[in-house]
N, C-alpha and C positions, 0 to 999 in steps of 0.2 A: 566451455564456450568462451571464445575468446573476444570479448570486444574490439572492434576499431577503435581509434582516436574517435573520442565522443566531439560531436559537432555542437554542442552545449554546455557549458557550465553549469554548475550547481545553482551562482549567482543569475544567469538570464534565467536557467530554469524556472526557479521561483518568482521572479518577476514575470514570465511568460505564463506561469500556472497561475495566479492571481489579475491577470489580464480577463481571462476566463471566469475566473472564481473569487467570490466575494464573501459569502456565507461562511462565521467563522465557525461551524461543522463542520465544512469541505475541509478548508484551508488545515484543521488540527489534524484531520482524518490526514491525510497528504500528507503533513508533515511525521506523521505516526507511521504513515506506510513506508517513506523516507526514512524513518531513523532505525525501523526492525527490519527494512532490507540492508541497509550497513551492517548491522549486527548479523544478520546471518551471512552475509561475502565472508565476513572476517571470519565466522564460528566455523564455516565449510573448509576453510583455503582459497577463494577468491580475494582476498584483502586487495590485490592490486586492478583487480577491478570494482570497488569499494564504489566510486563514483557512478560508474554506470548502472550498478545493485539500486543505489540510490535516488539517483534521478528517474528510474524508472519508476520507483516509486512515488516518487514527491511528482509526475507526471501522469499516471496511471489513471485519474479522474480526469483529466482535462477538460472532457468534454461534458461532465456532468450536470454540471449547476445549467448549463444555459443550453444544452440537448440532452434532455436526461431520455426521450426516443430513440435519440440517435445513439445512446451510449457506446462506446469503443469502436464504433464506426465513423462516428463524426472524427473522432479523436483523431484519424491516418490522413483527413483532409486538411484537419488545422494544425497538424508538427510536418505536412507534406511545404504545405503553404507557408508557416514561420519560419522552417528550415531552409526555405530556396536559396535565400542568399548565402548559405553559407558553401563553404570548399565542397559539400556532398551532405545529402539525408541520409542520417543514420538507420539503414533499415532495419537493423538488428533491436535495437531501440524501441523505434514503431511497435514490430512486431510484437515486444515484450509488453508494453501498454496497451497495445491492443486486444492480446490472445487473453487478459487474465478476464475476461467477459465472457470467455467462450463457455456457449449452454443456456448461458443468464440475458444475453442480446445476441442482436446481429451480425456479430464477431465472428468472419468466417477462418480465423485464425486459431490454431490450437497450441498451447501450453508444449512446449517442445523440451527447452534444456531448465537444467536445476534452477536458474533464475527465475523464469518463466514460471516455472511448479512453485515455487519458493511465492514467487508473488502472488498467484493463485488460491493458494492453500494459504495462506496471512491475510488478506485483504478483509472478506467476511468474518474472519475471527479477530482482526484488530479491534470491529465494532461491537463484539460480544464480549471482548475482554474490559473494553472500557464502560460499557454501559454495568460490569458487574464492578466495577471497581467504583464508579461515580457515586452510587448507591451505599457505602463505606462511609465510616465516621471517617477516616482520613482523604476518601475522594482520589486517593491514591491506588498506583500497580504495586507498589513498593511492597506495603504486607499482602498483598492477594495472592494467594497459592490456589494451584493447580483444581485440589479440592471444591471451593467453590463454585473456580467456572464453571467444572465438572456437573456441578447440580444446577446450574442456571444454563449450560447447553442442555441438559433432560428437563427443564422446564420451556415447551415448547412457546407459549403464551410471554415469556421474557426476552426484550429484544427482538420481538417476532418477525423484522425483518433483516437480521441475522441469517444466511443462508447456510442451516447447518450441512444441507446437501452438500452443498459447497465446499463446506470444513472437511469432511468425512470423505470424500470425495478425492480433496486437495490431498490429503495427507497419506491416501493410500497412494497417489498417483508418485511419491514423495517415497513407498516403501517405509513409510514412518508410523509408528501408533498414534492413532489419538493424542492419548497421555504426551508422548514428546513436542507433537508441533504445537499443541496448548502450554506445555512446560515452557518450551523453548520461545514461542513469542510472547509470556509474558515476561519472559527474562529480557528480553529485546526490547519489550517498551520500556520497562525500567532502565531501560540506559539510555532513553532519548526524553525521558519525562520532563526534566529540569530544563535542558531547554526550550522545549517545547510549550510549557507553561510560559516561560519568559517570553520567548515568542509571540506567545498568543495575548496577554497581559496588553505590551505595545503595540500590539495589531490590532486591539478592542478600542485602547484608549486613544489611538488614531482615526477611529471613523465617526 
C-alpha cells in the first residue's frame, strides 16, 4: 500500500486529535497506538511510509471520547469536515481509521492492507499490554515478557475490556501467531515509552 502525500502532519494531527480528546487515557492510548505503528512500518519495510503508519494511529480514536456511539463512524464526518480545506481528503487515511472498528461498531469498512491489519490486531492488545505492565513494581513494558501477557490474555476477568476476539482475530488476519503479534507489540511499545511518558508528564501538569 502506497500512501499519497498525507494531507496532515504529524504536528496538526495531534493538535486535531486533542481538539476532540482530553482524557489523559485517550490521549496515552493514541500516542501508544502512534508510536507501535511507527515501529511496525519500519520492522515490515514500510519505513518511508513511517508517517502515515503513524498518524493513523495517533488518529484512530478520534471520535471516541466525545461519540463513543458513533465510534469509527463519527470519525469519516470529522477528518471529512477538518480536512476540506486542504489540496484533497486523504481517503486512504480515513479508511485506515475507520476500518480498525470493524465487528466492534458501525464501521462498514473492512481491514484491507497490512497497515489496516497492523492497526487492528494492536489496538485492543496495546490496552492489554499496558494494563499488565502498570500492575509491575517498575509500571513499565521494558521488563515485561511475552509470558505474562500470555497469562493475563487467559485470564479473562483481567482487563475485561480488552477485546481478546479482537487480538486473536487480528493476528490470524496478519498470518501471524499469537506468540509474534504480543512479542512484537510489546517490543514496539518499548521504543515509544520514554516519550510517551514525557509526553504525558507536561500534558498532566498543563491542565
Amino acid at each position: 500500500m502506497m500512501a499519497k502525500e498525507l494531507s496532515i502532519n504529524r504536528e496538526k494531527a495531534l493538535e486535531l486529535f486533542l481538539k476532540y480528546n482530553r482524557d489523559p487515557f485517550h490521549v496515552q492510548h493514541a500516542l501508544t497506538a502512534e508510536g507501535v505503528m511507527r515501529w511496525f512500518a519500519k520492522e515490515l519495510g514500510f519505513a518511508e511510509e513511517e508517517d502515515f503508519w503513524g498518524i493513523a494511529g495517533l488518529l484512530h480514536d478520534i471520535d471516541f471520547e466525545e461519540f463513543p456511539e458513533e465510534h469509527c463512524v463519527k470519525a469519516r464526518e470529522l477528518l471529512e469536515t477538518e480536512l476540506l480545506e486542504t489540496e484533497f481528503i486523504n481517503e486512504e487515511l480515513i479508511h485506515a481509521i475507520c476500518c480498525h472498528g470493524h465487528g466492534l461498531t458501525g464501521a462498514k469498512e473492512e481491514p484491507q492492507h497490512l497497515m489496516e491489519k497492523v492497526l487492528y490486531a494492536s489496538d485492543e492488545l496495546t490496552g492489554l499490554i499496558w494494563a499488565s505492565a502498570i500492575i509491575r513494581p517498575s509500571k513499565s513494558v521494558i521488563d515485561l515478557e511475552l509470558k505474562s501477557v500470555m497469562k493475563k490474555f487467559k485470564t479473562l476477568n483481567f482487563a475485561a475490556g480488552c477485546n481478546r476476539n479482537v487480538i486473536e482475530k487480528g493476528a490470524l488476519e496478519l498470518g501471524w501467531s499469537l506468540d509474534r503479534l504480543i512479542s512484537d507489540t510489546i517490543i514496539a511499545m518499548r521504543s515509544c515509552e520514554a516519550q510517551i511518558k514525557a509526553f504525558m508528564e507536561n500534558y498532566n501538569s498543563c491542565r
